[in-house]
C-alpha positions as CSV (number, residue, x, y, z in Angstrom):
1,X,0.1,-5.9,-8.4
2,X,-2.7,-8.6,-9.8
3,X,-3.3,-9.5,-6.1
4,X,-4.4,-5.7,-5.4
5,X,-6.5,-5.3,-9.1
6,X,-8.9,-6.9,-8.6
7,X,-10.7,-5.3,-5.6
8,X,-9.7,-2.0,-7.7
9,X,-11.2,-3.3,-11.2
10,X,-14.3,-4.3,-8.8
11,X,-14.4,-0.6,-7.0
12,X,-13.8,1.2,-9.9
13,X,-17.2,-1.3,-12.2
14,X,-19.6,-0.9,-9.5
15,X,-19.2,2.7,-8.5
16,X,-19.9,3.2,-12.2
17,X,-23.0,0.9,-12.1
18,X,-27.0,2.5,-11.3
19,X,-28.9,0.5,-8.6
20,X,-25.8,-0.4,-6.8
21,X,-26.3,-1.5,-2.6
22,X,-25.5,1.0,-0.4
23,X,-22.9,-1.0,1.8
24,X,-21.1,-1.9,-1.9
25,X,-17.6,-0.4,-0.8
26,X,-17.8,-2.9,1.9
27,X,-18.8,-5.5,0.4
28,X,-15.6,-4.8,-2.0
29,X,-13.5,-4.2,1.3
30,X,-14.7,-8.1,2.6
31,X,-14.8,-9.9,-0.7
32,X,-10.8,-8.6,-1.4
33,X,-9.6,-9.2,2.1
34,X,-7.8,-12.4,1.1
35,X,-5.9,-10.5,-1.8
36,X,-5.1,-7.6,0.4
37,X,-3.7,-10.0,3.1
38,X,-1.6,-11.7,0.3
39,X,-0.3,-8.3,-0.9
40,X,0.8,-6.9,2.7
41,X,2.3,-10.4,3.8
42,X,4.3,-10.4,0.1
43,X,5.3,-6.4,0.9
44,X,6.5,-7.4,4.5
45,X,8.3,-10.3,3.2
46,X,10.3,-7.6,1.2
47,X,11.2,-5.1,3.3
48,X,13.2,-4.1,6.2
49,X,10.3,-1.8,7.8
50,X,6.8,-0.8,8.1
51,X,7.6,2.2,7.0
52,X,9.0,0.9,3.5
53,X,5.9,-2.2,3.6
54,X,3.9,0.9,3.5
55,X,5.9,2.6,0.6
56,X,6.0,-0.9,-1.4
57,X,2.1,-1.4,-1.0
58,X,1.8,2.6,-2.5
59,X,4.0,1.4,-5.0
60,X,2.3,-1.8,-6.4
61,X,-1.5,0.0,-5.7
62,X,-0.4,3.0,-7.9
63,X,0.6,0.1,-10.6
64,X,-2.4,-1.9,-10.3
65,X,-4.5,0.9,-10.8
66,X,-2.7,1.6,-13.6
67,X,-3.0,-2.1,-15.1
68,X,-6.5,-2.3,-14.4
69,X,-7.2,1.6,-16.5
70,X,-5.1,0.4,-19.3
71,X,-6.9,-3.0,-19.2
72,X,-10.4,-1.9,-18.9
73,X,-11.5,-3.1,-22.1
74,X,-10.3,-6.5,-21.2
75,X,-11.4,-6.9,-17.6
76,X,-14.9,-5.8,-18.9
77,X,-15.1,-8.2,-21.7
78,X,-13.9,-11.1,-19.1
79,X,-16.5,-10.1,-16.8
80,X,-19.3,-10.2,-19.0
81,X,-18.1,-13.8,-20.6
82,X,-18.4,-15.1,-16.7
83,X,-21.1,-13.4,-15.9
84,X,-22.9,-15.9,-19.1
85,X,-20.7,-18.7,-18.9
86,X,-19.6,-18.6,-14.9
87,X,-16.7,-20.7,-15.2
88,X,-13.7,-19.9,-17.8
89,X,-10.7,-21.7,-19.1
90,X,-7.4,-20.1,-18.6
91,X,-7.3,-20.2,-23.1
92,X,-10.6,-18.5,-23.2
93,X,-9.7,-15.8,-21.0
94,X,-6.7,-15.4,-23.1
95,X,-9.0,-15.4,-26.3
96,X,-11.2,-12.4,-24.6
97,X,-8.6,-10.5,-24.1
98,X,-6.9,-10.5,-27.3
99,X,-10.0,-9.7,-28.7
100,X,-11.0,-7.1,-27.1
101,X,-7.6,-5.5,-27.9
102,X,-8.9,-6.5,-32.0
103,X,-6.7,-9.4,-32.3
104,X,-8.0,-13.1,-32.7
105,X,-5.9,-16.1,-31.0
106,X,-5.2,-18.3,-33.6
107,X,-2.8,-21.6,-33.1
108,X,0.6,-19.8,-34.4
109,X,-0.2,-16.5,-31.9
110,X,-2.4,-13.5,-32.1
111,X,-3.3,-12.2,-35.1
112,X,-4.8,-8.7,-36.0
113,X,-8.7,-8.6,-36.9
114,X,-8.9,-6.2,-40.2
115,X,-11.8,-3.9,-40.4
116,X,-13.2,-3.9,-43.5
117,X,-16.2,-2.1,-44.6
């Protein structure tokens, strides 16, 4: 499923964004080849048929789709932070992502950011 979100994140950010190239679904289509590859040699290795590789890749795109909606708020604030910084560390991707769900990463675990006025 993480193999297939992330040309699905991608699709779903830039047909949201103004000023976007016209050939950007292809450019999409290109730039996730490699993942899509990954995901239909994985499906094959796990099934008997075409007809259920078929079923299985249905299966994890639904979920991916899924992961990246309930994510959103996560793959955007990781996008912006590489979009500044290019380059992140596996703990600061981590550190986003709690975050943007209000929680800070402390040493002992995540911990909930209070809201005080």
């Amino acid at each position: 499923m993480t193999t297939l979100a992330g040309g699905i994140a991608e699709r779903l950010w830039t047909r949201r964004r103004p000023g976007r190239p016209d050939d950007w679904s292809q450019r999409i289509i290109d730039g996730a080849y490699a993942d899509s590859t990954k995901a239909v040699d994985f499906a094959g290795s796990m099934s008997a048929s075409a007809e259920e590789t078929s079923a299985y890749l249905r299966w994890l795109e639904v979920g991916a789709k899924q992961m990246v909606a309930n994510g959103s708020k996560a793959i955007e604030a990781v996008a912006h932070a590489l979009l500044k910084d290019r380059t992140l560390s596996g703990k600061k991707i981590e550190a986003i992502i709690w975050e943007s769900r209000g929680f800070v990463l402390r040493p002992e675990g995540p911990v909930r950011i209070s809201r005080t006025r």
